[in-house]
N, C-alpha and C positions, 0 to 999 in steps of 0.2 A: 837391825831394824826393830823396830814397834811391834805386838804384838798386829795391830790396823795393820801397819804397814807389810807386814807378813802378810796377813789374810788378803789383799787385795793385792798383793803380786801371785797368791795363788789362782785365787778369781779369775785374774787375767791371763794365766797361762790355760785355767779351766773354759774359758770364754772363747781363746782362740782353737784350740781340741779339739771340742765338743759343741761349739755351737749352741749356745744357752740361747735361751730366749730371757728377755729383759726381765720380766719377774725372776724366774732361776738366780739371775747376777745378781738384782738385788736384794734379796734373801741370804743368798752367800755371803754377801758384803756385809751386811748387817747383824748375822749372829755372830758371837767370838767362843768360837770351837774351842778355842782354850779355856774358857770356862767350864766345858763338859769334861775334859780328859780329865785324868789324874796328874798330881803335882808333880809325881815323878816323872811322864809324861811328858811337861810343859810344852820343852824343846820340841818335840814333835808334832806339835798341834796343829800348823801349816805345812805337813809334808802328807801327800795324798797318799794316806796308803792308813789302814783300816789299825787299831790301837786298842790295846787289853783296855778292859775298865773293869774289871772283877766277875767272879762267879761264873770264870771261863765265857766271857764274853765281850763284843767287840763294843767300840765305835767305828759308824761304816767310813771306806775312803771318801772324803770329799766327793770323787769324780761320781760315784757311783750315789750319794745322796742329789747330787744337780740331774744325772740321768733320770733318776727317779721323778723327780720333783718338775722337770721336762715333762716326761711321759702321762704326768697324773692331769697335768695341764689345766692349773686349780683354778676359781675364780673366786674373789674377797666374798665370805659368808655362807660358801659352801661346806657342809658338813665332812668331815672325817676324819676314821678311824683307822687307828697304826696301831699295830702289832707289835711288838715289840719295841717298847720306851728305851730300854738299855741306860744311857747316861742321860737321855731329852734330848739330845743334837736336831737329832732329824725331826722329832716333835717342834720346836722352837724353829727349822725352816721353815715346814710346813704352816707354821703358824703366823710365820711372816707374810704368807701369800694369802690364808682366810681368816686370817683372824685368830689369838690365839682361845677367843671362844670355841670354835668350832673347829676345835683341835681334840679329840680324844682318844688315849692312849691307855693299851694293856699291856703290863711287865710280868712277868711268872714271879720273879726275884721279887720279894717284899725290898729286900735292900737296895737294890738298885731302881727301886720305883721310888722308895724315900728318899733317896738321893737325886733324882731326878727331877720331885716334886720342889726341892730346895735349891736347884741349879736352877730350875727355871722361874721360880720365884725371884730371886737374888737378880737374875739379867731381865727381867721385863718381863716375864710369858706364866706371869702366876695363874693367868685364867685356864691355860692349859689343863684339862681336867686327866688326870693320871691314877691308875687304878691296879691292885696286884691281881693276879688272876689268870684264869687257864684262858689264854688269847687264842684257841680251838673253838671258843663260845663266841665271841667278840664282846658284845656290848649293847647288847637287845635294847636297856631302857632309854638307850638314846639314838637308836636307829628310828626312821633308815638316811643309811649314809651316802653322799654323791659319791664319796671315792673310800678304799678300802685296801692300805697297803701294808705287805709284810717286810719287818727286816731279819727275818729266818726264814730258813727254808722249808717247805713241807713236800706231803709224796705231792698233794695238791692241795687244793683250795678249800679248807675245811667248807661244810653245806650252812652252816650259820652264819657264817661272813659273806658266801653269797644270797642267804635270805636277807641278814641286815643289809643289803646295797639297793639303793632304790633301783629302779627299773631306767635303766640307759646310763649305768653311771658303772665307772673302771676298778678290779680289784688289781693289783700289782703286786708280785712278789716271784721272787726264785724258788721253782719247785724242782725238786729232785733229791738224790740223795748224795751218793759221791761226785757224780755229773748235775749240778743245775743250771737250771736254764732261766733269765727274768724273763717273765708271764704274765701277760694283762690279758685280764679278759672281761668286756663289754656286756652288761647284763643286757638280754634281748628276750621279750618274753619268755622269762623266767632261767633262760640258760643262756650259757657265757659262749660268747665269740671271742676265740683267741688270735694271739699275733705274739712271737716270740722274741726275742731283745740279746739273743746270744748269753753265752756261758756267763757264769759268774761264781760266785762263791760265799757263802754266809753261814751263821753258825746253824745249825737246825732248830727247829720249833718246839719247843718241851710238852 
């Protein structure tokens, strides 16, 4: 099969799962995840399950980027910021549902933010604004953000990420250390309402 044809026989096994909702599908269908992996990689680009990309760090599985991307429940031109860029995969879904304006990304890794700047230039998502940096801060000069999600884990929600979040809008990420758990939580007059998403697993937050 096609690299296309790969991707959207995963989709569709991810569609029937999980239950995406129509944005989710179409964001999956349209970024090519094989662009983000590594070359040596390739072959695994359409198999759901989470992929080295350097500096001891992943690409997340499929299932768990459309989960996410569910949960955050975006709408076209809404603001937000992700934590962890890693290769731009999930930056370049997310950016498929708001725009990849209002798409802004923190990597700790200078390399793999430069890399990610030039994957996502090369497929379309050069507006994606991507930055090195302790993603513990987030991203103040461009707050405040509707939504605010991590792809590392922390013990919790750093206090800057929940300042940069506007008031009524979702932070997302797996908090824990050798047990995490995925975690949203609803800013509501200044503090977060949470609801938990079950166990997961992701590299920890530097």
């Amino acid at each position: 099969m096609t690299a296309q044809e790969q991707r959207h026989a995963l989709v569709d096994r991810l569609v029937e799962r999980e239950r995406l909702d129509e944005q989710t599908e179409a964001a999956l269908r349209a970024v090519p995840r094989h662009a983000f992996v590594p070359d040596s990689r390739a072959e695994d680009a359409y198999r759901d399950r989470p992929l080295p990309i350097g500096e001891g760090q992943t690409i997340s599985a499929p299932h768990m980027v459309a989960i996410m991307t569910d949960l955050l429940s975006l709408s076209p031109g809404e603001r937000v910021l992700e934590i962890g860029t890693g290769c731009g995969y999930h930056a370049a879904v997310t950016a498929e549902v708001v725009g990849p304006e209002h798409v802004y990304s923190v990597e700790y890794h200078d390399s793999l933010a430069a890399r990610a700047r030039s994957t996502l230039e090369a497929v379309g998502y050069g507006e994606v604004s991507v930055r090195c940096g302790d993603g513990k801060d987030g991203w103040k000069a461009n707050a405040p953000f509707e939504a605010v999600y991590l792809t590392c884990a922390a013990g919790d929600f750093p206090t800057p990420l929940v300042e940069q979040l506007r008031e009524g809008g979702m932070i997302l990420g797996p908090l824990g250390g050798d047990t995490q758990v995925l975690t949203e939580g609803r800013k509501t007059d200044g503090s977060l309402q949470r609801e938990t998403h079950g166990q997961v697993r992701f590299v920890p937050l530097k």
